[in-house]
Steps between C-alpha positions, in 0.01 A plus 500: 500500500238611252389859461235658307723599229503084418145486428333513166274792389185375556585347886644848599179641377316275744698577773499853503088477458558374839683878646280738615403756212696819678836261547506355124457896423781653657743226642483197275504784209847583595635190534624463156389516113370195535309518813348825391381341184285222659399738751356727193378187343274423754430802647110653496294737675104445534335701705183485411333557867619855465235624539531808795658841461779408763641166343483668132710767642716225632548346141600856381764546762603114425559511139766767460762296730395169358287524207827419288513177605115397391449299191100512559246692618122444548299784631136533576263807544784689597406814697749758331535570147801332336740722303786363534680161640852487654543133337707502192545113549131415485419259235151407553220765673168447543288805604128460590236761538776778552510854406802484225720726294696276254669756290714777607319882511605808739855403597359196646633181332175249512516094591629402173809702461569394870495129414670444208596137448107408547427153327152467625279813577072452650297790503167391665240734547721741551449957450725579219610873607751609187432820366568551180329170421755418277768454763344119626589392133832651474631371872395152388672490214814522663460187666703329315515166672144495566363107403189494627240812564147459694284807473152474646402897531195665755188574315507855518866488343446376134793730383772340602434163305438743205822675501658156598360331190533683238843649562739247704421169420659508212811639656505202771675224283623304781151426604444128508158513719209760520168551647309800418122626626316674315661510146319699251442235170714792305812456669535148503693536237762601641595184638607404170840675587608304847659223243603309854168475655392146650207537691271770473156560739264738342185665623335715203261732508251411260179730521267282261578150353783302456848585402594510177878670395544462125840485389677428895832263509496435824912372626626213344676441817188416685439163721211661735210721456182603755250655352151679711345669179248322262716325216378443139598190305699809250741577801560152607633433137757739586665337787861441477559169372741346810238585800504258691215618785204698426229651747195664400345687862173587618369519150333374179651340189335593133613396161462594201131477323676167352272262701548269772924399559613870386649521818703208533591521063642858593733363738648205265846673437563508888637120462729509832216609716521269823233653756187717391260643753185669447 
């Protein structure tokens, strides 16, 4: 007769999507090596209609019997602070308009150094609460299998992109997709480090006229890049010469004082561009 232990990978996956969430986390978990693998595989937690005191107290009392077992977790406008998450097997997290502490500070560990083997981290909106300021760059550098990194901080937070900029992206060499709000012009160049990168999204702040960054190297690794900033024709000369998608947002396009066509003649070297938005 066949069992599960006869079925490929990706059609035990499938049928253990099929187990009620609480089952595939304790019973099917216990199974075997292999069992508990898919289970972890496929294994996510969204509960984004917390949204009352009672069921977020539920999640708390929740995660430190099963937490173990998640592999993601989405969370949004969480009523509690989060310090800390009982989830060392998380590997992607997306927090929304939450109260956060990322790095450790006054014997309390922080999200980060909870969730160690994070390959994808989003930070939308969300209250940086690390004191000393320094700690939000020095928890994220530790994520050392982090590939991708969304940050799109509150208005009244500008700090934490700061500290993030100028001191950890540089550190995060396994990054092979980022989106940033907010970037100050000054610290784009720090992107020239992430020698991985692929696609990049970037929202700049640009008080008055168009951006102009003498001297930047942006990734040679490079396939994708979003823009929302106005772009001058000097810039666009500096795009990495195997993009293959460009997309200039909500924005205007100058050249140079060359004359009509500056635009498009600063963009000749791209040669293996295939789709170009603007």
């Amino acid at each position: 007769m066949p069992s599960l232990s006869t079925l490929p990978d990706e059609v035990l996956k499938l049928v253990l999507e099929h187990v009620p969430g609480r089952e595939r986390l304790t019973s099917c978990c216990l199974v075997n090596k292999r069992l508990h693998a898919a289970a972890l595989a496929i294994t996510s937690l969204e509960p984004s209609w917390l949204r009352g005191k009672d069921r977020a107290e539920g999640l708390l009392d929740w995660l430190p019997h099963y937490g173990q077992h998640l592999t993601r977790l989405d969370l949004s406008s969480f009523v509690w602070p989060l310090d800390e998450l009982p989830c060392p097997n998380l590997q992607k997290l997306f927090l929304e308009e939450c109260d956060v502490q990322l790095g450790p500070a006054d014997d309390v560990p922080g999200v980060i150094q909870c969730c160690p083997k994070l390959t994808r981290l989003d930070l939308w909106g969300c209250n940086i609460i690390d004191a000393p300021e320094g700690a939000v760059a020095d928890s994220l550098s530790s994520l050392v299998h982090l590939q991708h990194l969304d940050v799109c901080p509150s208005l009244d937070d500008p700090y934490a992109i700061g500290g993030l900029s100028t001191a950890t992206l540089p550190s995060l060499e396994h990054l092979t997709s980022l989106s940033v709000n907010n970037l100050s012009v000054e610290n784009l160049y720090q992107l020239t480090a992430i020698t991985g990168l692929q696609q990049l999204f970037l929202a700049v702040d640009t008080p008055v006229g168009p951006l102009s960054c003498p001297g930047l190297v942006f990734p040679a690794s490079l396939t994708s890049i979003y823009v929302r900033s106005n772009v001058e024709g000097g810039l666009l000369s500096l795009l990495p010469a195997g993009l293959q998608f460009l997309q200039i947002l909500e924005c205007g396009v100058e050249g140079p004082a060359e004359g009509p066509g500056s635009f498009l003649s600063g963009m000749s070297r791209v040669q293996q561009l295939t789709q170009l938005w603007l």
